[in-house]
C-alpha positions as CSV (number, residue, x, y, z in Angstrom):
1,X,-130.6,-112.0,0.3
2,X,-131.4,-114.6,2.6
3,X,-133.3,-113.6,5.9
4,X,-135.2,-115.8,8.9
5,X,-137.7,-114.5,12.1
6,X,-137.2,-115.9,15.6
7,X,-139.1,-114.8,18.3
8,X,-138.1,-114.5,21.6
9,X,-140.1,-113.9,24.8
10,X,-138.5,-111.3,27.1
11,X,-137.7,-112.7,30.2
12,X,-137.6,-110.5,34.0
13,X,-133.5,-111.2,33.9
14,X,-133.6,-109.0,30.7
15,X,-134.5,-105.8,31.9
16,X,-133.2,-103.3,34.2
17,X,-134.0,-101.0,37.4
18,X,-136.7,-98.6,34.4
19,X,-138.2,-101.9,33.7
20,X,-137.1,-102.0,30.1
21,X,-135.0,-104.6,28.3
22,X,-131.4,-103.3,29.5
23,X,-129.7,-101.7,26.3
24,X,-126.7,-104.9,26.1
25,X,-129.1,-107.4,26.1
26,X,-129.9,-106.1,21.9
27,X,-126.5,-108.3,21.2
28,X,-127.8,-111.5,22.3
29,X,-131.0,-110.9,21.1
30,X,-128.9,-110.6,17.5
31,X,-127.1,-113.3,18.4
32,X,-130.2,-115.9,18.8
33,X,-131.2,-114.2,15.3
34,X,-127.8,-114.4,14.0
35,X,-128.0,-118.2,14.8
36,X,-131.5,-119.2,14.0
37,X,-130.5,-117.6,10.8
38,X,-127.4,-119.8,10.0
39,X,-129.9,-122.9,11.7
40,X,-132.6,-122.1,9.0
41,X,-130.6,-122.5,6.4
42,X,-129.0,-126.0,7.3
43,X,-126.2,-125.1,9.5
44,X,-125.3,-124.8,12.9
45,X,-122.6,-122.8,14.3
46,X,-121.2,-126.1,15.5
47,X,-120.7,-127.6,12.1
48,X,-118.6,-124.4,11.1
49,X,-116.8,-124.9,14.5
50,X,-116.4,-128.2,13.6
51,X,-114.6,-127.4,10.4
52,X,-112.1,-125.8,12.2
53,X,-113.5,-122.6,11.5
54,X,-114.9,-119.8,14.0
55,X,-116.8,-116.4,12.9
56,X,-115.6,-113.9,16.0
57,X,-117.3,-110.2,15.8
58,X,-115.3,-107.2,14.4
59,X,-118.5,-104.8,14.5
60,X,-121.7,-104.2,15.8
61,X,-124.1,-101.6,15.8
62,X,-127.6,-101.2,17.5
63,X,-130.0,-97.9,16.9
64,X,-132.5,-97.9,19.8
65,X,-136.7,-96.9,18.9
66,X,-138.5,-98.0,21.5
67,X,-137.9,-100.1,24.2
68,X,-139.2,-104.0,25.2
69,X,-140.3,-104.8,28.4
70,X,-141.1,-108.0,30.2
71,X,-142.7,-110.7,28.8
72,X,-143.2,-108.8,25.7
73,X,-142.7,-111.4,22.1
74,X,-140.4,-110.2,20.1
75,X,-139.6,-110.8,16.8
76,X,-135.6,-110.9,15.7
77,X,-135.2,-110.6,12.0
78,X,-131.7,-111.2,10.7
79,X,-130.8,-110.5,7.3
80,X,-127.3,-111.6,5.4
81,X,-127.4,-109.6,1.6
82,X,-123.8,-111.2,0.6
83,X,-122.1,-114.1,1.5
84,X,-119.0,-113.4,-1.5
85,X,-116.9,-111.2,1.1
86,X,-114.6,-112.7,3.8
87,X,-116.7,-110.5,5.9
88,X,-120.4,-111.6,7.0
89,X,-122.6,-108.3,7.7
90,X,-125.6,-109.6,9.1
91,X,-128.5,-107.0,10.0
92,X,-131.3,-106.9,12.5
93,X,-134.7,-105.8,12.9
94,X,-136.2,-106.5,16.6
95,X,-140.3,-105.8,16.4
96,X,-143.1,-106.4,18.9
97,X,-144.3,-109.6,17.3
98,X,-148.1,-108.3,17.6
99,X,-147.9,-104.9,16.5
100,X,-144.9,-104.8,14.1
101,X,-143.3,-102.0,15.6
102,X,-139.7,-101.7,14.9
103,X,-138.3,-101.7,18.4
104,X,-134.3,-101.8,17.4
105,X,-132.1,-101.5,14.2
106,X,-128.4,-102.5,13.8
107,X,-126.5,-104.8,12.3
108,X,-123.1,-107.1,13.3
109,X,-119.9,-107.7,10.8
110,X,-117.9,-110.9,11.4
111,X,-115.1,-112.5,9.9
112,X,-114.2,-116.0,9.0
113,X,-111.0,-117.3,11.1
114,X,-109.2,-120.7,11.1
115,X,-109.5,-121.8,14.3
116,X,-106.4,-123.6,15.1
117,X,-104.3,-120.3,13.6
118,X,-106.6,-117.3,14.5
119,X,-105.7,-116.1,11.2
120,X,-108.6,-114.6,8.5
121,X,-109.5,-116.5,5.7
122,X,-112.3,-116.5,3.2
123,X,-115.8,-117.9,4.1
124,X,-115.4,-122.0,4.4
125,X,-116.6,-124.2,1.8
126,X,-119.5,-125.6,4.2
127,X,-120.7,-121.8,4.4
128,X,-121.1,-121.3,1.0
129,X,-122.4,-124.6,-0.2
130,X,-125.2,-124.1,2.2
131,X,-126.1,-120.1,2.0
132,X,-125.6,-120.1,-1.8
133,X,-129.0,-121.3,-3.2
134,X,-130.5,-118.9,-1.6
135,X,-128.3,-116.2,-4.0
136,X,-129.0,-117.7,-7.1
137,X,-130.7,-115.7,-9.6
138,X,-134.4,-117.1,-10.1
């Protein structure tokens, strides 16, 4: 398992006419996570692009608990528990940074594609060099 926190402000532009953070806005709050994750770990989404690979979304799921609102901190937690599947299921906890409570739940499944074909393929060599130390039995 291999997990990283990034905490984002919530900014007026996020929310809607009740004031809260507008439900959509959950996805790119996974996808900051989602990329901070990849980030923490020694790679950016560039250097997989720049392989010639890309990771499009297949799936995603979000479970609603209570809502943000403006200029709330929130914490993004993205977790990835197997990197040995062509797929990448990466899943999300979004808490109030100062009280812990869970906000939102879900979770996004990718999949690895050449990018000059479109085609699916199995997780690029740069992916796994990097992600795997953090799989190793201890």
């Amino acid at each position: 398992m291999f997990s990283h926190k990034t905490s984002i402000r919530v900014r007026y532009a996020d929310t809607d006419k009740m004031q809260v953070v507008y439900n959509g806005k959950y996805l790119e709050y996974f996808e900051v996570g989602r990329t901070e994750l990849l980030r923490a770990a020694g790679l950016a989404y560039s250097d997989v692009e720049a392989e010639g690979y890309q990771l499009p979304l297949i799936e995603a799921g979000v479970k609603f608990k209570q809502p943000a609102l403006y200029d709330d901190v929130i914490e993004v937690e993205a977790v990835v528990n197997n990197i040995n599947s062509p797929k990448v299921h990466i899943e999300y906890k979004i808490r109030k940074e100062r009280t812990e409570e869970i906000l939102a739940e879900g979770f996004t499944t990718h999949i690895f594609i050449k990018m000059d074909t479109k085609k699916a393929t199995r997780p690029p060599k740069i992916y796994l060099d990097v992600l795997r130390p953090y799989f190793q039995k201890k």
